[in-house]
N, C-alpha and C positions, 0 to 999 in steps of 0.2 A: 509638479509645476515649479519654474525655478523663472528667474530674471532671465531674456533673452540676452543679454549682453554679460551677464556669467560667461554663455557659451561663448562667446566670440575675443572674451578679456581669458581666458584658459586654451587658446590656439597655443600649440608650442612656434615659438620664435625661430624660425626660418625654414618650414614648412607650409605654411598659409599666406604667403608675402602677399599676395591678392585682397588679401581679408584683412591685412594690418592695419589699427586705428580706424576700424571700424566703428559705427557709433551707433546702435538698436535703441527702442524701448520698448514695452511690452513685455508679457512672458510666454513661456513654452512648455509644452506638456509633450514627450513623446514616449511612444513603446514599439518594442517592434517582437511579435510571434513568429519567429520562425521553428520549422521543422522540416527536415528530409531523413530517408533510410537510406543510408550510402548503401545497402543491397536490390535497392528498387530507387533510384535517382530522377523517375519520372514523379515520386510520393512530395518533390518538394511545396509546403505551405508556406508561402508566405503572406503575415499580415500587418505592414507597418500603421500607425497611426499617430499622426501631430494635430495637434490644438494649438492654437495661439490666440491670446487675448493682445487688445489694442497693439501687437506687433504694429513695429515700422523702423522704417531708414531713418539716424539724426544727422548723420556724416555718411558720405561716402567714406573706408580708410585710402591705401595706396593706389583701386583701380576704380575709378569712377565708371562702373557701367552702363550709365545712362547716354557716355559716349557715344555707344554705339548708335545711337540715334541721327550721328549727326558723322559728317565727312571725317575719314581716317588712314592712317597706313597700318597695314596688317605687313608683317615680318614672316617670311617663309622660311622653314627649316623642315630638310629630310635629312633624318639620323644624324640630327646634331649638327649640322652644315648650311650657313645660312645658304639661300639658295637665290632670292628677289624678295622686292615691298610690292605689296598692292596695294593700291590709293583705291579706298571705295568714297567713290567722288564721280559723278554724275561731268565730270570735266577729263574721267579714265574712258577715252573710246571705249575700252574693254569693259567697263562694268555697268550691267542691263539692272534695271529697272525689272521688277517684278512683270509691269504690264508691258515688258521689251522681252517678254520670255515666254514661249509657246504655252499654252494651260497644258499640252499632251508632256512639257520634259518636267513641269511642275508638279503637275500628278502623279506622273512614274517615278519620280525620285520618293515625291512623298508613301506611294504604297512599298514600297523598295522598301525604303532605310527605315519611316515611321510612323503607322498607317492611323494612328490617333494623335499627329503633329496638333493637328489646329483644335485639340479637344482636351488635351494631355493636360499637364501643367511640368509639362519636362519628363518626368518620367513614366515608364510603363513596365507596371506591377506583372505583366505575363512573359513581356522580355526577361525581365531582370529573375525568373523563376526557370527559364528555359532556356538561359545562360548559366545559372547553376546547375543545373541537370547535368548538360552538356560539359560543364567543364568536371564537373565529376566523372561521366561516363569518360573523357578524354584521358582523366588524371591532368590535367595541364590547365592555366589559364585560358582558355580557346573563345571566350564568347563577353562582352561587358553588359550585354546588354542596352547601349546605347540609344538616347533618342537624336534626334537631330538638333535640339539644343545643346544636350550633353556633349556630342561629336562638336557643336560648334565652341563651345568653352572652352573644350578640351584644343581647337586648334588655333585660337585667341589666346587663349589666359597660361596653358600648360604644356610642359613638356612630355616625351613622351614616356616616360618609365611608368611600370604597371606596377602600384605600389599602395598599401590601404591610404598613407596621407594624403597622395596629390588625388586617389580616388574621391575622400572626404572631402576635399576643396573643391574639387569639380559638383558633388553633389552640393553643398551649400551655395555655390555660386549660382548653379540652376536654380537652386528652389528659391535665393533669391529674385534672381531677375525674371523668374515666372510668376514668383509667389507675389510681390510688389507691383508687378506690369510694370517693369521698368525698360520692356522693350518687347511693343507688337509679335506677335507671332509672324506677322507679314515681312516686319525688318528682319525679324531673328533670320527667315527661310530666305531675303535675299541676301545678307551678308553672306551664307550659305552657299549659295548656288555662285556667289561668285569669288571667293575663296577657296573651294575645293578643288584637289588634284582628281582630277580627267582624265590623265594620262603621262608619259613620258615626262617630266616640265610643264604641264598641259593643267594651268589652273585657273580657274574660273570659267562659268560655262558659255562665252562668247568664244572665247582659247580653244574649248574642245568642237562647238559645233563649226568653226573653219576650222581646226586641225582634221577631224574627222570625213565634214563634206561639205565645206567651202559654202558652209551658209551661216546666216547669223540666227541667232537662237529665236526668232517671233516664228521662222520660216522653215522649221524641223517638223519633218512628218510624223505622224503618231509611232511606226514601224521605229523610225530614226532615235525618237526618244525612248521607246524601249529600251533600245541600244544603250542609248549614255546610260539611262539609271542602271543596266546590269552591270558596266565599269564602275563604276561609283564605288561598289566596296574592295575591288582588288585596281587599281588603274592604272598600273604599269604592267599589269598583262593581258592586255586587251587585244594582243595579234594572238593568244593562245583562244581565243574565240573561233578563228579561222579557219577552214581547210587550206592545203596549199595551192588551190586553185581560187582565193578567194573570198569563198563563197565562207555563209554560216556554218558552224558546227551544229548538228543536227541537233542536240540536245538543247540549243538553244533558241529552236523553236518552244519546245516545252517550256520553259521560262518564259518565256514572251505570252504564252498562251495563258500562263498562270496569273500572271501580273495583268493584263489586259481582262482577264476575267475577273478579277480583283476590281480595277478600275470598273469598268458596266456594270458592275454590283452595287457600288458608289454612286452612280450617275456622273461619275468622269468623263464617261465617253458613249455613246450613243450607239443603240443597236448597227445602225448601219457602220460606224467607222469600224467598230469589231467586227463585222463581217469581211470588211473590204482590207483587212489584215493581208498582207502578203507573207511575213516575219522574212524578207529576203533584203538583204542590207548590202549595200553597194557602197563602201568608203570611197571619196572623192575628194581628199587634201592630201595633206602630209603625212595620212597615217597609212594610206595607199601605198607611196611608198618604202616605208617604213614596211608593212607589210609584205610587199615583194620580195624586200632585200633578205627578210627571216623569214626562214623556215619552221614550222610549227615542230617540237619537240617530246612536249608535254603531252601524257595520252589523256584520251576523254573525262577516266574517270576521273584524276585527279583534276582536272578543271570544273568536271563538276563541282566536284567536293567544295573547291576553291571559290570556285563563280556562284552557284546555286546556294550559297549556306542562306545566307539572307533573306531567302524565299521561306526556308521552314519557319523563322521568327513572324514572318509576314502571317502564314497559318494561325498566329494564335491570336491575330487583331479579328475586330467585329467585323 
């Protein structure tokens, strides 16, 4: 058990610039049991545990996250390049409102990327144990683990290098703004939904549901939102979906079946709309022709590999 603010006054100096002049009180107790046989990578244990007494915030330091609550620009960069700002401001045509967004693209994102979002407190102990696996069995970094706050910290607060520091910053950041409620899980999920890349340039999810088929997000059909949460984790390859007539890749009817049965297990969606499932997706904007002009390339399986990983992390939620 040591002073909460030990840890935070022992940050190395320009590594945690988010966390600087920070200002805690209370204390903290942590341990963490791990175990795996890098001969059997499926044997990973893990069992972290934190306590905290009278914890709390006395200053925000350099990032006040309580921001988030209230109107902002968010700053876009791929691979280091600034790219646009989004204004999540209720005055950005583009940015919907949680109850401006279909329940079917809300639900498929959340079974998709993080199927205990509204229960979690940021992290998930079975992701984070089947992303070590996997990146063992890989030998390479391949998997973080991520929940949908983490993913959103990470594209708020930090850049993108895979590295133990900005990992630990990302982790303290979540566990404060979960651990404090310093911001709705309902906020967290639509800063979310409308700062993330969809596709091409394609960010936030008014962007994709007219890039893709020239409607606005209340008015996507359950088939339709399938669709976007299975781009969600690769979304600049989303014409590798396609036959070149079109139509779906077969394999991602099985996705759609898995994720959808996912959801009716939940009570996301009701016997009858599962039934009434077509999984036959007709793009109708810019992505149509975007599609026409290319030729799909890439064979099956590696889009499996690509498209589908996110389904086996889905397997290990309740």
């Amino acid at each position: 058990m040591f002073q909460s603010q030990q840890l935070f006054d022992a940050l190395p100096d320009g590594l945690f610039t988010n966390l600087k002049g920070i200002k805690t009180n209370g204390t903290i107790d942590y341990s963490l049991d791990f175990k795996v046989r890098l001969d059997n990578p499926d044997s990973v244990y893990l069992n972290p545990k934190l306590i905290t007494r009278s914890f709390g915030l006395v200053q925000y330091g350099y990032r006040n996250f309580s921001a988030l609550n209230d109107t902002f620009s968010h700053d876009v960069y791929d691979e280091g390049q600034y790219i646009r700002t989004i204004r999540i401001d209720p005055s950005n045509k583009n940015f919907k409102r949680l109850d401006e967004i279909s329940p079917f693209i809300i639900n498929a994102v959340v079974t998709l990327e993080d199927g205990g979002f509204f229960t979690n407190q940021g992290f998930d102990l079975d992701a984070f144990k089947y992303a070590i696996s996997e990146n063992i069995k890989q030998k390479r970094y391949a998997r973080g683990g991520s929940t949908i706050t983490m993913q959103l910290v990470k594209n708020l607060y930090l850049n993108k290098s895979k590295n133990l520091f900005r990992k630990a910053e990302e982790y303290l950041i979540v566990w404060l703004i979960e651990n404090q409620a310093i911001v709705p899980k309902e906020r967290l999920l639509e800063i979310y939904l409308n700062i993330i890349e969809w596709g091409p340039n394609i960010y936030g999810v008014s962007e994709a549901c007219q890039y893709y088929f020239s409607k606005s997000p209340k008015d996507v059909t359950l088939d339709e939102a399938l669709y976007l949460a299975s781009i969600v984790p690769r979304p600049k390859k989303f014409k590798y979906l396609f036959e070149k007539d079109g139509n779906l890749k077969s394999f991602m009817e099985d996705d759609f079946k898995f994720v959808s049965n996912k959801m009716l297990s939940r009570g996301m969606i009701s016997e009858d709309q599962f039934n009434d499932l077509t999984y036959n997706i007709k793009l109708n904007g810019q992505a149509k022709n975007m599609l026409a002009d290319t030729a799909s390339t890439i064979s099956d399986s590696i889009s499996i590999d690509e498209i589908s990983i996110e389904r086996d992390t889905a397997l290990l939620l309740p």
